[in-house]
C-alpha positions in Angstrom: 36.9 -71.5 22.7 36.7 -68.6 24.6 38.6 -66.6 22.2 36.5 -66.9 19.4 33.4 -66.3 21.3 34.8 -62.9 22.4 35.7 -62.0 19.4 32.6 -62.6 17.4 30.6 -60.6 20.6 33.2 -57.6 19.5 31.8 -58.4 15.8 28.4 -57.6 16.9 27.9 -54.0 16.8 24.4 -52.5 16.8 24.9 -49.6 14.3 21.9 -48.3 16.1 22.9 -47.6 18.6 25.0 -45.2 20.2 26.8 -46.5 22.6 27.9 -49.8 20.8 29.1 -47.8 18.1 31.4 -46.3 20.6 32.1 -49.2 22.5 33.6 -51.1 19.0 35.1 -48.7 16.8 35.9 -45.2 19.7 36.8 -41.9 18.1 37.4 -42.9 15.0 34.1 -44.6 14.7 32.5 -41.4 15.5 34.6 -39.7 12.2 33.2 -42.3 9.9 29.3 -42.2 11.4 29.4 -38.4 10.9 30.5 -38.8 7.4 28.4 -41.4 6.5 25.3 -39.7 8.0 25.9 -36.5 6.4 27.6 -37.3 2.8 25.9 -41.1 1.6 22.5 -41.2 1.6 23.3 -44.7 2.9 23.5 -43.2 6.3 20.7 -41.5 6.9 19.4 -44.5 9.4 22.5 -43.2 11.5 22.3 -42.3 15.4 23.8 -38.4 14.9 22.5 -36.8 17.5 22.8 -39.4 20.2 26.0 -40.3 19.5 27.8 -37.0 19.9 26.1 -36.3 23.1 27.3 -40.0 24.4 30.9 -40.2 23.0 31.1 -36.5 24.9 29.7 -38.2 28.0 32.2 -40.9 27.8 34.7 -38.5 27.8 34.0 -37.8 31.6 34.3 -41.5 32.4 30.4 -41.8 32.4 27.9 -44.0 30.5 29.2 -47.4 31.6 30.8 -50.5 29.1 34.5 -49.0 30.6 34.6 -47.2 27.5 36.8 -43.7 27.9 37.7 -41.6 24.9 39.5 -38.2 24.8 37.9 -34.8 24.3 40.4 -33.3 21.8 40.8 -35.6 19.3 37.0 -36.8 19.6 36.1 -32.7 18.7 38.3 -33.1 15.6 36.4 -36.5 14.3 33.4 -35.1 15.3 33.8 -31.7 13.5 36.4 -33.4 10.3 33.7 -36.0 10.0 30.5 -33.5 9.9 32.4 -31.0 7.6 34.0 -33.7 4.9 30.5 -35.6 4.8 28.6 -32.6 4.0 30.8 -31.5 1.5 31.3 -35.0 -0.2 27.1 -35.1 -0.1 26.7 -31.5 -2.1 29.3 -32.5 -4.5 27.4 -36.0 -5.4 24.4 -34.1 -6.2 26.2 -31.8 -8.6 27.8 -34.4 -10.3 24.8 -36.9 -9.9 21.4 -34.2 -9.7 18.6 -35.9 -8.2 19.0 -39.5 -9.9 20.5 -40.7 -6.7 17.3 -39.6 -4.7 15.2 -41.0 -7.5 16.0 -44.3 -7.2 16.1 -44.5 -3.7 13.1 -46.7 -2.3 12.9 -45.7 1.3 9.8 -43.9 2.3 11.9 -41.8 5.0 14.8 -41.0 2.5 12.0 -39.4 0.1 10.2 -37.8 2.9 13.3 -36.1 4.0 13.9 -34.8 0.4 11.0 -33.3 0.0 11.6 -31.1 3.5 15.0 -30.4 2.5 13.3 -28.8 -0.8 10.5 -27.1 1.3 13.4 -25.6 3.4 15.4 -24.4 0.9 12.4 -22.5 -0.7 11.0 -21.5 2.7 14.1 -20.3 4.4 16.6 -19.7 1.9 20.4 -21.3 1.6 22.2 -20.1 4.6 19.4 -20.9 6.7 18.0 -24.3 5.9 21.8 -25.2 5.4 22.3 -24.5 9.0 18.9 -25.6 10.5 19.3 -28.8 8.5 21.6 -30.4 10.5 19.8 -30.6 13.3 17.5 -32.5 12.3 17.5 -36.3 11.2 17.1 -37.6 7.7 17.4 -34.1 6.1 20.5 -33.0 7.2 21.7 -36.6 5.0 19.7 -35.3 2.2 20.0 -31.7 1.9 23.5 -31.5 1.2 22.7 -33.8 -2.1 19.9 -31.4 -2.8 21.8 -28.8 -2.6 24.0 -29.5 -5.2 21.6 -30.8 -7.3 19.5 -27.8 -7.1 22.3 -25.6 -7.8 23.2 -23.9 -4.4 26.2 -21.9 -5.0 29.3 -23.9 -3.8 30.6 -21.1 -1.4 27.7 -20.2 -0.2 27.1 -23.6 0.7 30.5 -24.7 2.1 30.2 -21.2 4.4 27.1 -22.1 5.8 27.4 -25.9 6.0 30.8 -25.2 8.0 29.2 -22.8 10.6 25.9 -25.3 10.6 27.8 -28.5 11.6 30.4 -26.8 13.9 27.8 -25.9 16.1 26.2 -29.0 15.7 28.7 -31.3 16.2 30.9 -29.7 18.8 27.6 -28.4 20.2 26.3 -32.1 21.2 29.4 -33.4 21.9 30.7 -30.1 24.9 26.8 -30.9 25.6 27.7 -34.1 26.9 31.1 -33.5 28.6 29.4 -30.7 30.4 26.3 -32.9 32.1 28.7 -36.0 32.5 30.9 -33.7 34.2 28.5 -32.0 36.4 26.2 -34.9 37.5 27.2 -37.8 39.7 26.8 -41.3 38.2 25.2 -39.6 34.8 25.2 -43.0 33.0 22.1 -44.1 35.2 20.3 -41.2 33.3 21.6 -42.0 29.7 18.9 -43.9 28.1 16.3 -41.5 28.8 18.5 -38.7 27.6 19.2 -39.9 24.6 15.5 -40.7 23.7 15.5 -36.7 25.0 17.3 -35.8 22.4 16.4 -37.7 19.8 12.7 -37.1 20.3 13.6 -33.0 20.5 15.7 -33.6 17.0 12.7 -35.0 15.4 10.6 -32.1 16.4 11.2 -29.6 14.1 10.3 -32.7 11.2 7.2 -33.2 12.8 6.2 -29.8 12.8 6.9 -29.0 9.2 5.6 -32.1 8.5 2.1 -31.4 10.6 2.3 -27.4 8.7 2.4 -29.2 5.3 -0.5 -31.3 5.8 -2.9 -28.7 7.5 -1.9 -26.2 4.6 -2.5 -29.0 2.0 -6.1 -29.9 3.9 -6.9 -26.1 3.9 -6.1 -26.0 0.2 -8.2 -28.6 -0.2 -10.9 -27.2 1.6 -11.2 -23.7 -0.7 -10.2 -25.6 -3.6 
């Protein structure tokens, strides 16, 4: 009886959240989260940020469940993951356009398309490619938009490749650092993940706060 039970416990990952992701599926579930977050719009719900920064904690021994995973080959799912999601994303738009954005009914998915758009126009290719990634919900979106919009494909695959080295291995040596310089880290982990989830959101929130004061002002002289 008590076999079963475990097992179905093991079944019941919170996709969620970071650390159960880690705890079920290790390295390899870090591979498939990075694609699915940045190449199927199905994924945009994903926990990218936090879940680099933990599984790089873990790599220390820190963050509790008795879950350890290796720094080497978690860099290379980390960074294969990032780099073969983005790619697959920009090559559905080109095949698909927009109707794959178009039919989706989630407020957030649309609301990330339309700052994917706003960045491409604002900031240009190589720049929203790269700023896109660190932030949630676009950098799932963009890619599609890209190649829907018409992004040039080398262009993009330079840009996207610099862009989601830095921001996967980034995160990830971001967390092997701190677990390895603080004592008993894991006490601490919770807070920082809402840290950095709250400081990923930030740059949405601030576009999105510019687009409504500069619609209001419009407004107003209209």
């Amino acid at each position: 009886m008590t076999a079963p039970l475990f097992a179905s416990a093991q079944l019941a990952v919170n996709v969620l959240s970071a650390q159960s992701l880690l705890a079920a599926f290790g390295v390899l579930g870090v591979g498939v989260v990075m694609f699915a977050e940045t190449g199927l719009l199905i994924g945009f719900f994903l926990p990218g940020d936090s879940l680099l920064f933990t599984a790089g904690l873990l790599c220390t021994g820190g963050g509790g469940h008795g879950v350890h995973l290796s720094l080497a080959p978690l860099l290379v799912a980390a960074a294969v993951g990032a780099l073969a999601g983005a790619q697959c994303g920009y090559l559905l738009g080109r095949k698909a356009g927009g109707a794959l954005l178009a039919r989706s009914r989630s407020v957030r998915l649309r609301e990330g398309a339309q700052r994917a758009e706003e960045l491409l126009e604002r900031y240009g290719h190589a720049k929203a490619i790269v700023l896109a990634r660190f932030v949630p919900v676009v950098r799932t979106v963009l890619n599609p938009m890209a190649g829907a919009l018409g992004v040039p494909a080398r262009t993009f695959t330079v840009w996207q490749v610099a862009g989601g080295l830095v921001w996967s291995l980034g995160l990830t040596l971001s967390g092997y650092a701190l677990g390895s310089s603080i004592p008993d880290v894991d006490r601490y982990l919770l807070p920082m993940i809402a840290l950095i989830v709250a400081v990923s959101l930030t740059p949405l929130a601030a576009e999105l706060y510019r687009s409504r004061r500069a619609a209001r002002a419009k407004e107003t002289h209209g």
